[in-house]
Each structure stands twice: as C-alpha cells, then as structure tokens.
MARDO-462710 format. One record per residue (C-alpha): residue number from 0; x, y, z. Coordinates in steps of 0.5 Angstrom, whole numbers, plus 500, padded with zeros to 3 digits. Each point is the difference from the previous one (the first is absolute). Example, Ala and Ser with C-alpha at 12.3 -4.5 7.8 and 13.67 -1.06 7.14 Angstrom:
REM residues 2
   num     u     v     w
     0   525   491   516
     1   502   507   498
//
This chain:
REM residues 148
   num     u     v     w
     0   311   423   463
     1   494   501   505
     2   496   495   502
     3   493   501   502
     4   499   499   508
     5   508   500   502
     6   504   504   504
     7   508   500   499
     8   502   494   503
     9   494   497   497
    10   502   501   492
    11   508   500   501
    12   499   493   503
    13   495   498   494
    14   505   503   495
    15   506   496   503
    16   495   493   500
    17   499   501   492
    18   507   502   499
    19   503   495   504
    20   495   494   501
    21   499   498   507
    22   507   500   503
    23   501   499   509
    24   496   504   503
    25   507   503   503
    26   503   500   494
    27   494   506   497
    28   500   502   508
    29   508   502   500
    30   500   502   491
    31   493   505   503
    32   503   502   506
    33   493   498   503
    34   499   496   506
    35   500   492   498
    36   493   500   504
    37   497   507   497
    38   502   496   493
    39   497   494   502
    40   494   502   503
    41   499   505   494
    42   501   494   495
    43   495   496   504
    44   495   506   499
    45   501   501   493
    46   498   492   500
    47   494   501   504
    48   498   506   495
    49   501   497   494
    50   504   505   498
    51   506   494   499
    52   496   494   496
    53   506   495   501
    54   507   499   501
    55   503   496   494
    56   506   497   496
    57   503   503   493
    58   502   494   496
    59   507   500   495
    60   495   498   495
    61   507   498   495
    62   502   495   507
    63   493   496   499
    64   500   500   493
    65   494   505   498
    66   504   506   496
    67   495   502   496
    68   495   505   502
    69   494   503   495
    70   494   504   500
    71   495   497   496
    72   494   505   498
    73   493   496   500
    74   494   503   496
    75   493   497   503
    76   495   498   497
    77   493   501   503
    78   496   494   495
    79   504   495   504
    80   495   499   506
    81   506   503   505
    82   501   507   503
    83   506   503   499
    84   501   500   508
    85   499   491   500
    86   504   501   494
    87   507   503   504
    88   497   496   506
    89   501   493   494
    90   506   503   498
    91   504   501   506
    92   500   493   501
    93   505   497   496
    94   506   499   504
    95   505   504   494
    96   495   507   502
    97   504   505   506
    98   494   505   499
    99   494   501   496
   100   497   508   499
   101   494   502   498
   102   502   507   496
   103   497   505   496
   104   501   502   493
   105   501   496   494
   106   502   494   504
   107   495   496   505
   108   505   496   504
   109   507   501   501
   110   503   493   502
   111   508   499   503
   112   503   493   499
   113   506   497   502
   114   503   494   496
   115   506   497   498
   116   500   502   493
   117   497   504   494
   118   498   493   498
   119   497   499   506
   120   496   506   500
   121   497   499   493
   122   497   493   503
   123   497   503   506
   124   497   506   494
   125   498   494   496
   126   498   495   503
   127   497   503   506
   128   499   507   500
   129   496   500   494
   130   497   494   501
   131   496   504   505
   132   493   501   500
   133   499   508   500
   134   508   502   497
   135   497   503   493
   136   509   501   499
   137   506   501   502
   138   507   504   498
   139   506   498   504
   140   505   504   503
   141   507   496   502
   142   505   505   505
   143   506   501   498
   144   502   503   508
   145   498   503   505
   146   503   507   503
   147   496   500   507
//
C-alpha cells in the first residue's frame, strides 16, 4: 500500500501500527529492525500530521456482553424539518451506534450497532430509530460473522 507523503520507513511503520496496535516502541523497533528513536520520532511525527488520528483499544465484545452486531439501512425523509446531515449527527447519539454513514444508492444512511441480542436490536429499530424525526424507513441487517 502507498500512502501519500511517506517514505519507506514511514508506511511500514504505519502498517505494523494497524496491523499490531500500539506495541512498545521497542518492541516495533526490534520487529522493523529501525532504530527505537527513528520509530519513535516517525510515530510522534505521523501524530503531529494527523496522518495517526488516535491510539485505541479493540474490545472482545462477546467478554462484555455486546455479540450482536447489525447494520441498519435508514431511508431520510426530507418533510421531517431535519437535513440528512443533522439527522446522522441525531442518529450517532444513541449509545448502541458504532457508526453512522452517509451513502449513496437506494439507501441514505447506513447505521452500525452493537447489542446483546437480536431482541435488543429490534427495540433500539422500533422504539427509537424510527422513533426519529427524519427516518421515513429502515431494513435491518444482523451479522452473522466477521472474516476481517
């Protein structure tokens, strides 16, 4: 993969951090053979750029009770007073969304949620996503596993 604005070093430094996470500086140093402060200062710079938004966690969301994971399709109606822009901003509020799209094609929005069961992710349709001033109608879509 190319990435824009990076030498060598810069992109498998990159590619390590989004493969691996972020691992001791060391440790990235001794897998890369790059010196630790070459690693360091390269990372510290692709912070400054922005290149590198945030360092976070992956959850084992089975351990905290969150297996089910669905995309939800949401149709916009315009009549509603809201545009499609304030109603993704509406939507991404509720704490079962991971993500709100904006798409193109037969569908508006694209919303990802997590939950504990598919009973869970029927509420959160009902009583609140379509609840929601702007959401004409929705079609849901539950995961049955993720390859990557």
């Amino acid at each position: 993969m190319k990435l824009t604005g990076m030498d060598a070093k810069d992109q498998r430094i990159f590619q390590y951090l989004v493969d691996h996470g972020r691992d001791k500086i060391s440790d990235i140093s001794k897998e890369l053979d790059i010196p630790r402060v070459t690693v360091y200062e390269r990372i510290q710079g692709m912070v400054k750029e922005g290149v590198i938004k945030k360092f976070t966690i992956v959850p084992d969301y089975k351990a905290i009770g969150l297996p089910v994971v669905s995309f939800i399709f949401v149709s916009f109606s315009p009549a509603a007073g809201v545009t499609q822009r304030q109603l993704a901003e509406k939507i991404s509020r509720f704490r079962e969304v991971e993500e709100v799209y904006i798409i193109a094609g037969a569908w508006d929005m694209m919303v990802k949620i997590r939950s504990s069961t598919v009973e869970d992710v029927g509420n959160f349709v009902l009583d609140k996503l379509r609840a929601t001033e702007g959401v004409e109608k929705t079609e849901t879509v539950s995961v049955f596993s993720v390859v990557k």
